[in-house]
BAKEGU-447474 format. One line per field, with one value per residue: residue number from 1; residue in three letters; x, y, z of N, C-alpha, C in turn. Coordinates in steps of 0.1 Angstrom, whole numbers. Each point is the difference from the previous one (the first is absolute). Last residue first. Layout:
// residues N
pos	[NUM; ...]
code	[ALA; ...]
n.X	[X; ...]
n.Y	[Y; ...]
n.Z	[Z; ...]
ca.X	[X; ...]
ca.Y	[Y; ...]
ca.Z	[Z; ...]
c.X	[X; ...]
c.Y	[Y; ...]
c.Z	[Z; ...]
***
This chain:
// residues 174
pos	[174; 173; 172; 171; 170; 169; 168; 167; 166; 165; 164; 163; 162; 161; 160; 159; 158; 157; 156; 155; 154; 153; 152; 151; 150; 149; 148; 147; 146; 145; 144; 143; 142; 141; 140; 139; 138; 137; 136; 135; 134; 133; 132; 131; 130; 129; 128; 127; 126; 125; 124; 123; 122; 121; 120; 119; 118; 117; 116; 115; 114; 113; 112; 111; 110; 109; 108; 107; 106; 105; 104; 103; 102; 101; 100; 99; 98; 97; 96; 95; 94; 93; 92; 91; 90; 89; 88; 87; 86; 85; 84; 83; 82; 81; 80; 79; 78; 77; 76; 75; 74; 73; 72; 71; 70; 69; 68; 67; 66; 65; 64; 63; 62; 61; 60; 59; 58; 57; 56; 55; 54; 53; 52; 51; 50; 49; 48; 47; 46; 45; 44; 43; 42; 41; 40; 39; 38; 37; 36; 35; 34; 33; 32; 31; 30; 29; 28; 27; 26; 25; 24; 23; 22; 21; 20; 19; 18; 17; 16; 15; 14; 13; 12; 11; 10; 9; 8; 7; 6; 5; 4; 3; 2; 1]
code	[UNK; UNK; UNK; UNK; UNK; UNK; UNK; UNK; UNK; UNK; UNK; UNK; UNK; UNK; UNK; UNK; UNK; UNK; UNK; UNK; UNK; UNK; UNK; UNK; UNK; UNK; UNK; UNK; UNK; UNK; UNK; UNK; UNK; UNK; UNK; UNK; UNK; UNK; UNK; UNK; UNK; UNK; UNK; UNK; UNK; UNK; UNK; UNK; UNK; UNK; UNK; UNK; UNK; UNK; UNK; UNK; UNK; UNK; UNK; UNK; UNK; UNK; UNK; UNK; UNK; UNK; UNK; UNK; UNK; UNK; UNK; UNK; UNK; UNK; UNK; UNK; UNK; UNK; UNK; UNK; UNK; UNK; UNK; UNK; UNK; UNK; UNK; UNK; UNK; UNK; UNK; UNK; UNK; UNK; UNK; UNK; UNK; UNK; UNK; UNK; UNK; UNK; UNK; UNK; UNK; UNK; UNK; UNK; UNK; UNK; UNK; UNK; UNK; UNK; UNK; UNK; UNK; UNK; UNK; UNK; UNK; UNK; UNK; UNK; UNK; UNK; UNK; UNK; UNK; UNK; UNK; UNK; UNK; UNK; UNK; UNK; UNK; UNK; UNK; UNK; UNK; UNK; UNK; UNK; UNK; UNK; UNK; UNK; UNK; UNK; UNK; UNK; UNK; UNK; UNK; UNK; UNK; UNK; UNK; UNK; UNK; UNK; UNK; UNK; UNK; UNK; UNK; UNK; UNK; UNK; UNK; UNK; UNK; UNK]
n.X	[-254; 40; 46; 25; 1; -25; -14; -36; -29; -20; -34; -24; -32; 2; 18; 42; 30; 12; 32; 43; 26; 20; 28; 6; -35; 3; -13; -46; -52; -52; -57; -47; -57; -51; -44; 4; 45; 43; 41; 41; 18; 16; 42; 40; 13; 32; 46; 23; 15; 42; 37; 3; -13; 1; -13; -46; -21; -50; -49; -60; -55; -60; -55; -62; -45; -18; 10; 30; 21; 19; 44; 42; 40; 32; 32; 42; 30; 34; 38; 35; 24; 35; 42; 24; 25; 36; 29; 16; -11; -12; -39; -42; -3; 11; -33; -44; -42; -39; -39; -36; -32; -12; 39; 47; 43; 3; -15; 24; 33; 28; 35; 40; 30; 9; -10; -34; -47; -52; -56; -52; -57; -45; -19; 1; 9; 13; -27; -14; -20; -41; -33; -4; -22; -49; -17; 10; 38; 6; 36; 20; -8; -31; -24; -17; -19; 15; 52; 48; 36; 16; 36; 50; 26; 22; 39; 45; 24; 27; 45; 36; 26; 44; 15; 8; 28; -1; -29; -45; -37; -47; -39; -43; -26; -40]
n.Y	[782; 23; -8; -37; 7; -6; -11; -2; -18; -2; -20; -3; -33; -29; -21; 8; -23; -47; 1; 3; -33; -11; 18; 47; 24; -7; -25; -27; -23; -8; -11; -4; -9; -9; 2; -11; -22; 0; -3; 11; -10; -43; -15; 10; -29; -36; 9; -1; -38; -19; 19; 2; 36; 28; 48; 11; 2; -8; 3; -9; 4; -4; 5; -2; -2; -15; -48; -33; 10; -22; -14; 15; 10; -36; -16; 18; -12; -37; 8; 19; -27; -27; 17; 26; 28; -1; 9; 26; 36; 37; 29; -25; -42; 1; 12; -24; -24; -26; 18; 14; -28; -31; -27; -28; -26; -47; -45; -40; 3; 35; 0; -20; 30; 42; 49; 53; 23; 23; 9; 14; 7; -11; -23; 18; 2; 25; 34; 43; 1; -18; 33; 27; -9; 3; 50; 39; 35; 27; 14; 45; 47; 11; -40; -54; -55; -47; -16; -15; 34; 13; -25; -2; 29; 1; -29; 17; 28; -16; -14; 38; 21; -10; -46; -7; 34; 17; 6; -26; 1; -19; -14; 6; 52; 35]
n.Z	[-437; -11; 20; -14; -53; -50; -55; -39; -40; -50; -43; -52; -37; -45; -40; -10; 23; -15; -33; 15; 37; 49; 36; 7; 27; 53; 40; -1; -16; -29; -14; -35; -14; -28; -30; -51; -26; -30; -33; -2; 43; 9; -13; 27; 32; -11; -1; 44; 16; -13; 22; 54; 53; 43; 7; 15; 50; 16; -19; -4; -24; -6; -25; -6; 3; 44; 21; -19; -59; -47; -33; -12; 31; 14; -31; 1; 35; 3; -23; 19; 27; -21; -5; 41; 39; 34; 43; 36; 39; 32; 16; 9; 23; 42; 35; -8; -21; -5; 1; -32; -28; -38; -31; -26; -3; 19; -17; -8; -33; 11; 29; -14; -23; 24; 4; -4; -13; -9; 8; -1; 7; -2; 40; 52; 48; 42; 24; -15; -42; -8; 10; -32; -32; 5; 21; 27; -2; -33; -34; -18; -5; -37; -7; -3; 5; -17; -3; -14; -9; 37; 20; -14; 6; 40; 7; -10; 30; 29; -7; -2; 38; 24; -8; -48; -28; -47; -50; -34; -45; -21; -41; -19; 8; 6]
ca.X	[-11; -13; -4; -5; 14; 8; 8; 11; -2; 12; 0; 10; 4; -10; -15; -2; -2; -5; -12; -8; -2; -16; 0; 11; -5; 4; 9; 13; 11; 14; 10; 8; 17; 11; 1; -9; -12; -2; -14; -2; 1; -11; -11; 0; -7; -14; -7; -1; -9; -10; -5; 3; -8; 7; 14; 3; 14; 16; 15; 13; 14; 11; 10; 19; 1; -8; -5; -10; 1; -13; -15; -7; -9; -10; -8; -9; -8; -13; -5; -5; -11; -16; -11; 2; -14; -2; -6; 4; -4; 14; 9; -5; -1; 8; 12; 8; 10; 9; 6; 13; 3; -13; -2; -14; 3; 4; -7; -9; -4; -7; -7; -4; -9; 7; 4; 16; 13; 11; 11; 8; 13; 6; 2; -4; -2; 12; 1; 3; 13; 6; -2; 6; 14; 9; -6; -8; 4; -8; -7; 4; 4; 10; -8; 13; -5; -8; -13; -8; -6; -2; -17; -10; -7; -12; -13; -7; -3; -14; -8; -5; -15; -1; -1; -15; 3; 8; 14; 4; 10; 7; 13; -1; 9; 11]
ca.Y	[-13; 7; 5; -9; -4; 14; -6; 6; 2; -3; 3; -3; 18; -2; -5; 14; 15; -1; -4; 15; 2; -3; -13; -6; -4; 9; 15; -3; 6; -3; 6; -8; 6; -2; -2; 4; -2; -2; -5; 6; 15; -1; -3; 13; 17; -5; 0; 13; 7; -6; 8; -2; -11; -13; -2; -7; -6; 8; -6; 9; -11; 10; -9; 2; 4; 11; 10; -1; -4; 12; -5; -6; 13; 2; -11; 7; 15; -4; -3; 11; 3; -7; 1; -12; -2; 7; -13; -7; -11; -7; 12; 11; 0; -4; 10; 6; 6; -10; 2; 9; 1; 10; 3; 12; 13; 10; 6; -2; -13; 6; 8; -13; -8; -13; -13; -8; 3; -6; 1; -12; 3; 5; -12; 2; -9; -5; -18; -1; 6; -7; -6; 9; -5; -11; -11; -7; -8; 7; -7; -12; -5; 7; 11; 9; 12; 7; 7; -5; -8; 12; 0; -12; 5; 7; -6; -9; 8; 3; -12; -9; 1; 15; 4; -9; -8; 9; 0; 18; -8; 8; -2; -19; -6; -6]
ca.Z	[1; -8; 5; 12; 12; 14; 14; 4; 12; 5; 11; 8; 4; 16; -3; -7; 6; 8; -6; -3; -18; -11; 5; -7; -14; -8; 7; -5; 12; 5; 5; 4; 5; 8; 16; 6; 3; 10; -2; -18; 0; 3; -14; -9; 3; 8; -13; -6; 6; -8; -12; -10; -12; -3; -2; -18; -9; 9; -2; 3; 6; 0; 6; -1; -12; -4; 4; 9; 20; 5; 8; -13; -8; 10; -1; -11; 7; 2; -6; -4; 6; -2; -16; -11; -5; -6; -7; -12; -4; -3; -4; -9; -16; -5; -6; 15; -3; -9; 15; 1; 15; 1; 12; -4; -4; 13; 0; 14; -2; -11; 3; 10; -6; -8; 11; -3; 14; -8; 4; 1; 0; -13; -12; -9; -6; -5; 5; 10; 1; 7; 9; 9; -7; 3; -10; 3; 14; 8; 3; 1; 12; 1; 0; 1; 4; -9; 9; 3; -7; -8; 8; -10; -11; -3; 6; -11; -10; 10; -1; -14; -2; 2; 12; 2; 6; 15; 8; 12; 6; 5; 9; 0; -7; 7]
c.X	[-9; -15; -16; -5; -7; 6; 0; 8; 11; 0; 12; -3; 12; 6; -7; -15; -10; -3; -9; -14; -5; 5; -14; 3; 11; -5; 4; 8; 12; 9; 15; 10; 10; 11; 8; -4; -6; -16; -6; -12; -8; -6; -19; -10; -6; -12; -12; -6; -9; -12; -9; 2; 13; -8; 8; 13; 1; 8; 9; 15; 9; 15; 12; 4; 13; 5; -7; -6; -12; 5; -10; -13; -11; -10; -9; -14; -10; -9; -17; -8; -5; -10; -5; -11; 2; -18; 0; -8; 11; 3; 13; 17; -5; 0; 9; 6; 5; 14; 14; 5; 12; -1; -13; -8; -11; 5; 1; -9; -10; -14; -13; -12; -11; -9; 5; 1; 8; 17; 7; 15; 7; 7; 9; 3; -8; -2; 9; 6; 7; 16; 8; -2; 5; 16; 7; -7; -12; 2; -12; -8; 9; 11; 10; -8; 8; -10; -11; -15; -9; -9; -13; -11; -5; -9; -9; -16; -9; -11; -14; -10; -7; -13; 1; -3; -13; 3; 4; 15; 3; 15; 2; 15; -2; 9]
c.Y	[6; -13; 9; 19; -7; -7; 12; -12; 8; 8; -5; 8; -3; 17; 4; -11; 11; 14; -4; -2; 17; 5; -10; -10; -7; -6; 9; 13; 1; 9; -4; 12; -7; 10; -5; 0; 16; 0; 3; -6; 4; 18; 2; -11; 6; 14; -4; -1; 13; 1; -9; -5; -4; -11; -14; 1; -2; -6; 12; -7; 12; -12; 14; -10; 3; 4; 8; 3; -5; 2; 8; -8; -2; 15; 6; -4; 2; 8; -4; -9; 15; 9; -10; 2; -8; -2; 8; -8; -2; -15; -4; 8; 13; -3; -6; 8; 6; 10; -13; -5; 11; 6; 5; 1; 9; 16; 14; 8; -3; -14; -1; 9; -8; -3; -9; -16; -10; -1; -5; 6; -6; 9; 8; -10; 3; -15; -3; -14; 4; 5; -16; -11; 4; -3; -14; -10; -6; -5; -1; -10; -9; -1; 7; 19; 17; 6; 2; 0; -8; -4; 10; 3; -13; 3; 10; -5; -12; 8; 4; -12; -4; 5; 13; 2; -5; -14; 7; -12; 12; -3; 12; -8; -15; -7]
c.Z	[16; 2; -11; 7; 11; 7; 7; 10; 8; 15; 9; 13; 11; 4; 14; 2; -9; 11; 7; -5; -1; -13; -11; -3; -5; -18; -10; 9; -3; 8; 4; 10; 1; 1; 10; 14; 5; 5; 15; -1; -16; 2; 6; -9; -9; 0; 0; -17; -4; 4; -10; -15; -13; -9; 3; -4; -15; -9; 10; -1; 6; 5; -1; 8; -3; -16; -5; 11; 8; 18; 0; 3; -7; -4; 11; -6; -13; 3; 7; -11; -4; 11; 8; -11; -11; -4; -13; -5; -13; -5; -5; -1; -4; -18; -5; -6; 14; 6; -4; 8; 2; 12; 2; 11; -5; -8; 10; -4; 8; -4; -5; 0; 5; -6; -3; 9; -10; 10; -9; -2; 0; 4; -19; -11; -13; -9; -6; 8; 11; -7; -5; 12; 12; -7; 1; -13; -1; 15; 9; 1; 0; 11; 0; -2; 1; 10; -8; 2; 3; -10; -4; 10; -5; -9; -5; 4; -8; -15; 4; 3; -13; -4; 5; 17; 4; 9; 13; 6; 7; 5; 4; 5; 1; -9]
***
């Protein structure tokens, strides 16, 4: 498995649902050609929406940021709103504090998975943040980034992670 995935498309069109999977995926250590097995304990509190070695990266203020309101172990953290139209931006201390929380032992089943919405509003000292941790990157961890478009991301941070470019259909092919 890769150690960064980045998938472009629209996060409310299914990119986010896409991203959970493959961190539940990862996660699983009952996993099987199938997928997850759904019943081991990552799977079960990945379900509960409380996997201790997942973790969110969300855009947000500063005031935000400071509450701790920009890291997460909780998808449901995320509405439509921040997944499809969110500005905040992603700030360096909190790609710095992703890169400190990697580096932990998990605590669970042996991995860790981050997911960054909105990396297209990561910035650029951020974004470097990243890419250093992209050039060293721990054992057994995913990282997955979102974004509406590769354009939008350093290159160098694209040529380090597998890409995946989510079509857009029309409201009638959906």
């Amino acid at each position: 498995l890769p150690q960064a995935v980045c998938i472009a498309g629209d996060e409310a069109q299914g990119s986010f649902e896409l991203a959970l999977e493959c961190a539940r995926f990862f996660l699983c250590n009952g996993r099987t050609e199938q997928g997850a097995c759904g019943t081991c304990p990552d799977c079960c509190c990945f379900d509960e929406d409380s996997h201790p070695d997942l973790l969110l990266l969300l855009g947000c203020s500063a005031a935000d940021a400071e509450k701790g309101l920009d890291l997460s172990h909780s998808p449901s953290v995320l509405n439509a709103q921040q997944l499809g139209e969110s500005s905040h931006p992603i700030r360096i201390d909190t790609v710095r504090k992703m890169g400190h929380w990697i580096f932990e032992s998990p605590q669970m089943g042996g991995r860790k998975v981050v997911i960054i919405s909105n990396a297209h509003n990561m910035l650029e000292g951020a974004a470097n943040a990243l890419l250093k941790t992209f050039e060293e990157p721990p054992p057994r961890v995913l990282i997955i980034l979102l974004t509406r478009t590769f354009a939008a991301l350093l290159p160098t941070l694209l040529s380090s992670a597998f890409t995946l470019q989510m079509p857009r259909r029309s409201l009638a092919d959906a």
